[in-house]
C-alpha positions, 0 to 999 in steps of 0.5 A: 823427571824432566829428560830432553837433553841430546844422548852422547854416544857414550850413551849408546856405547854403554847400553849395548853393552849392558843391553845388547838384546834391548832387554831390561837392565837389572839392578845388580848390572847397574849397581857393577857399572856405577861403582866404576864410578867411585861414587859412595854407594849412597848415591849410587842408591838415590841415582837408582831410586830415581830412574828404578820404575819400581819393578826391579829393573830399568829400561833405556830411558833410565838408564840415560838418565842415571848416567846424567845424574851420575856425571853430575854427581861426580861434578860434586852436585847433589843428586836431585829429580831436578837437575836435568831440567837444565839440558833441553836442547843440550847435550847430557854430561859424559860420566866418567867409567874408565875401561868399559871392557871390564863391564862388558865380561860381567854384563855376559856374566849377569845375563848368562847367570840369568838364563844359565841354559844360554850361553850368552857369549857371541863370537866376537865376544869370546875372541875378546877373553884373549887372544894368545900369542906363541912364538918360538925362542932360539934352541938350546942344547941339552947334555943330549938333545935340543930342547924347544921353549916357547914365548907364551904371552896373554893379551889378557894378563899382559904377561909373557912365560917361558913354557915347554912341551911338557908344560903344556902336557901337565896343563891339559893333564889338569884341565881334564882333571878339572873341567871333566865336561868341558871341551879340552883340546888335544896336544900335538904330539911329541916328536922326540928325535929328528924333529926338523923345522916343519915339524916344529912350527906345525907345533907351535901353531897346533899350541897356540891354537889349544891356549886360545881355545882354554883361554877364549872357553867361558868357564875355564878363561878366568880360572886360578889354574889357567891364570897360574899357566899365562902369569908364573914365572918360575922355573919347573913349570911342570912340577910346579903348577901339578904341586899347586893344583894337585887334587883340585876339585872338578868343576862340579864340586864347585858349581853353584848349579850342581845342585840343581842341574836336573832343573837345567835339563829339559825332557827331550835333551837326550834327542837334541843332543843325538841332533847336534852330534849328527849335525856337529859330525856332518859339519866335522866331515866338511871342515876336513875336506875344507882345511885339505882344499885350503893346504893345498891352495897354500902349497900351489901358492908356495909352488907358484912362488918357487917356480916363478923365482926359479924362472927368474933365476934363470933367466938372470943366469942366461942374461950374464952368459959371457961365452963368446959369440961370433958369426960362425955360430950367429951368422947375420942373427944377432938375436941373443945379445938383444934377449940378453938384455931384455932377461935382465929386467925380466929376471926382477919381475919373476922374481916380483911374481914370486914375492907376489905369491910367496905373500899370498901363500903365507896369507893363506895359511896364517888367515884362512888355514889356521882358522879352519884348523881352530874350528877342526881342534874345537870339533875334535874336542866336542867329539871326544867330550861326547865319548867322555860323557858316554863312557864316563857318567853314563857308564858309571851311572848305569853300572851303579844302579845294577850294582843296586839291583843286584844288592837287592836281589841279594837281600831278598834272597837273604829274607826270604831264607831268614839269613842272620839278621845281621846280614840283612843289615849288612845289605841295607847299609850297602843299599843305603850307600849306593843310592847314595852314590847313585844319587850323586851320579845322576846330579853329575849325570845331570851337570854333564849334560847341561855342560854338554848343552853348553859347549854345543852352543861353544860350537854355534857361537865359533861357526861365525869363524867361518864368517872371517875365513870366507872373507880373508879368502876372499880378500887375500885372493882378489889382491894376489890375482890383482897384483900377479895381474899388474906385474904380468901386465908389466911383464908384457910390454918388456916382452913386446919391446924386446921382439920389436928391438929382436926384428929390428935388429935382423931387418934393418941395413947398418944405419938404416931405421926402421919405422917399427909401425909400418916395416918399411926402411927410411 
């Protein structure tokens, strides 16, 4: 087929997404992207027929190619080998996809259901799952306490919910109970009495946090049960979702790798895993001391901003003393009422300097503090998955197989002094279900280690979240020093010019200037 036309940039925009390691494009993914089209599925497998180099994929070249044929076709031409021919030295048609963000999610999906041991998601990729907003709404009181409610509203879902503290309890409650293997964050905890402001913006922030990190995780972020906690809109939320989901089935009830999970895990999976929980340990350690660093940066910042508006305030206040003043008390020395003057406008520019400083505070915390945060929340998860692990499967495991040597030893015991026959039995059938359940443990042993491999490269694909913190610092201190520097530099001359009225003044015979460059009276 004759291919010369000019590439738009849709084009580029399209493979990249179905190809963003310049791999080939498999049928299944092609197939996703033109029923975006509308066009019957007919056509959809002559354009494939055409560009397919018979090996059950297609590179770029045919990818092009296909999109070519497929603008046409909804043009209303009938698909043929010869109607690009037309377009040497133009540029190719533009097909009609609609939002392309829906074919990003599945190209993940395809190529992470190609190589389930790779996660498939980049860092920027899992920020676009959602991005999940919480903002408090104004108390209202109980019979005896306050209750605090909070906004929730998902990017995704295009909703907005009304959710409590208790909520948020019984949705963790049930995402334990369902994503057993998987990273569950913490909740903050409840502060029943004497919860003041602080307290509860920390909150809020510490919730929104654990509803991004559920919403941005590759397995839980399109689940029935995350999807019923962004999208209900009912009263007793608490009792509703728990009556919905009671007895969900976990993860690995449901996965169609269960089966296979001892396939997905190499042989030296238990010393990588040892690696990278030393390496996830070190990496916890600095992160706390990073986010401490970063609190105290906020809180010299917020300091800073108080003192300067103080400073000004004073300064204000000196600037409309009207307490008499005579020459008993000033003699020749008429100095404050010229430092009055200049306190007025000195006043508006500490109190610029504070502003300057209260906006790089707040900066801060919402740019570079909260992200530390993120990352802290997630390694805490990964630890506490890892002791799940430990203490769960692995010990539950462990403890079956020498439940099944003891019923063995006991059967042996009971053969060899010619018990009853049917004791004998009796132990068979035991030693028969116990296999079977060890049997089930280890696929879950299995599917816990796979799952963990996965959420130890969640982690990896998160550190680029360090990426954005560095450079928000960055950014945010370069402006807050320029700008405190620009309004120091104002600052200064006010100061000068106030000296300069202040010598002047003490100097100078009445009606005698003063030559403020050299000093000498004309």
């Amino acid at each position: 087929m004759s291919f010369e036309g000019a590439v738009p940039p849709l084009y580029r925009e399209v493979y990249d997404i179905v190809s963003p390691q310049q791999e080939h494009i498999d049928q299944d993914l092609f197939v996703h992207l033109l029923l975006k089209t509308s066009l019957p599925r007919t056509t959809i497998s002559q354009i494939w027929d055409m560009v397919d180099n018979k090996q059950g994929y297609i590179t770029r070249t045919g990818l092009y190619k296909a999109l070519a044929l497929t603008a046409l076709a909804q043009q209303g031409k009938t698909v043929s080998e010869k109607l690009l021919e037309t377009f040497s030295g133009q540029e190719l048609p533009k097909p009609n996809l609609g939002d392309l963000s829906d074919l990003r999610a599945t190209s993940v999906k395809v190529r992470r259901n190609k190589n389930p041991n790779d996660l498939g998601y980049s860092f920027y990729e899992l920020c676009g799952l959602d991005n999940i907003k919480v903002e408090l709404v104004p108390e209202k009181k109980g019979l005896i306490l306050k209750h605090v409610e909070y906004e929730v509203t998902s990017q995704t879902y295009k909703t907005t919910v009304l959710r409590r503290y208790n909520d948020f309890l019984a949705f963790q409650e049930l995402l334990m109970m369902r994503f057993p293997y998987r990273l569950i964050p913490r909740l903050p905890p409840k502060k029943m009495m004497g919860a003041n402001r602080e307290f509860i913006e920390g909150r809020r922030k510490s919730l929104r946090r654990f509803l991004n990190l559920i919403a941005r995780h590759p397995q839980m972020y399109d689940d029935k049960l995350v999807k019923f906690f962004f999208t209900f809109t009912g009263s007793d939320v608490q009792h509703k979702i728990r009556e919905s989901f009671r007895g969900i089935p976990d993860e690995f009830m449901t996965s169609n790798l269960a089966s296979t999970a001892k396939d997905l895990v190499p042989m030296d999976t238990q010393t990588q895993l040892s690696n990278s929980k030393e390496h996830i340990r070190i990496l916890y350690n600095s992160v706390c001391k990073l986010k401490d660093i970063i609190e105290r940066m906020v809180m010299r910042a917020t300091n800073y901003a108080c003192d300067m508006l103080q400073f000004g305030q004073e300064l204000s206040q000196l600037s409309s003393d009207n307490t008499p003043m005579t020459a008993w008390a000033t003699g020749t020395n008429s100095t404050w009422s010229n430092l009055q003057r200049g306190f007025k406008h000195l006043s508006v520019e500490y109190a610029a300097l504070g502003d300057k400083a209260s906006q790089e505070a707040g900066d801060l915390d919402d740019l570079v503090l909260e992200k530390i945060c993120f990352l802290q929340d997630m390694l805490i998860a990964y630890r506490d998955l890892c002791e799940r692990h430990e203490k769960g499967v692995l010990s539950d495991h462990q403890r079956a197989i020498a439940k099944m040597g003891q019923y063995k030893k006991k059967k042996m015991s009971a053969t060899v002094s010619t018990s009853e026959v049917g004791a004998v039995e009796q132990l068979e059938q035991k030693i028969l279900q116990q296999e079977s359940q060890i049997a089930n443990m280890e696929n879950r042993n299995y599917y816990s280690l796979h799952c963990l491999q996965m959420e130890t490269q969640l982690i990896h694909a998160n550190l680029e979240i360090l990426y954005d913190l560095l450079s928000a610092m960055a950014k945010i201190q370069s402006k807050s020093h320029s700008d405190l520097g620009k309004v120091w530099s104002d600052i200064l001359p006010i100061i000068e010019n106030l000296h300069s009225s202040s010598v002047s003044t003490r100097t100078s015979p009445v009606g005698s200037p003063v030559n403020n460059h050299t000093g000498i009276t004309v």
